[in-house]
Residue, then its C-alpha position, 0 to 999 in steps of 0.5 A: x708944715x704942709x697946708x691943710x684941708x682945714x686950713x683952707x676951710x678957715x680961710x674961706x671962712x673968714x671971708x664967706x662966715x655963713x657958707x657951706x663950706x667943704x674942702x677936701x684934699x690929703x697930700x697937702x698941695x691938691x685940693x677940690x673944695x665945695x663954697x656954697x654961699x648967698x653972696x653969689x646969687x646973681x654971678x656967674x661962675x667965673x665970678x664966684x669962683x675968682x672971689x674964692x680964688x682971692x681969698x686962697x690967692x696968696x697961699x696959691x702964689x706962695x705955693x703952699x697949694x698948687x691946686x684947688x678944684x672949685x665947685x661954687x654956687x648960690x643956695x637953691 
């Protein structure tokens, strides 16, 4: 069963619980996903999107999603 939008939500939600959180994507493989957490307050891009990509990393190296177009940011 191909992996869902939702599903990669509550992945991420594991780990960045008070995060805003928007992920969309519906051909089950291509995804753009919005990760707007306080954790990232201080790091750069490159390092708040390598903690997201850690988290999804398995999925990714599996193959159950082969892209995830990322936009991260701390809250303004």
């Amino acid at each position: 069963m191909p992996i869902t939008a939702q599903d990669i939500e509550a992945l991420l939600r594991e780990k960045f619980p008070d995060a805003t959180i928007q992920i969309e994507g519906n051909d089950g493989v291509h995804f753009q996903g919005l990760v707007i957490d306080e954790s990232f307050r201080g790091m750069n891009r490159i390092q708040q999107q390598r903690a997201v990509m850690a988290v999804i990393k398995p999925k990714v190296d599996s193959g159950e999603i082969h892209a995830l177009g990322l936009t991260t940011k701390a809250p303004e």
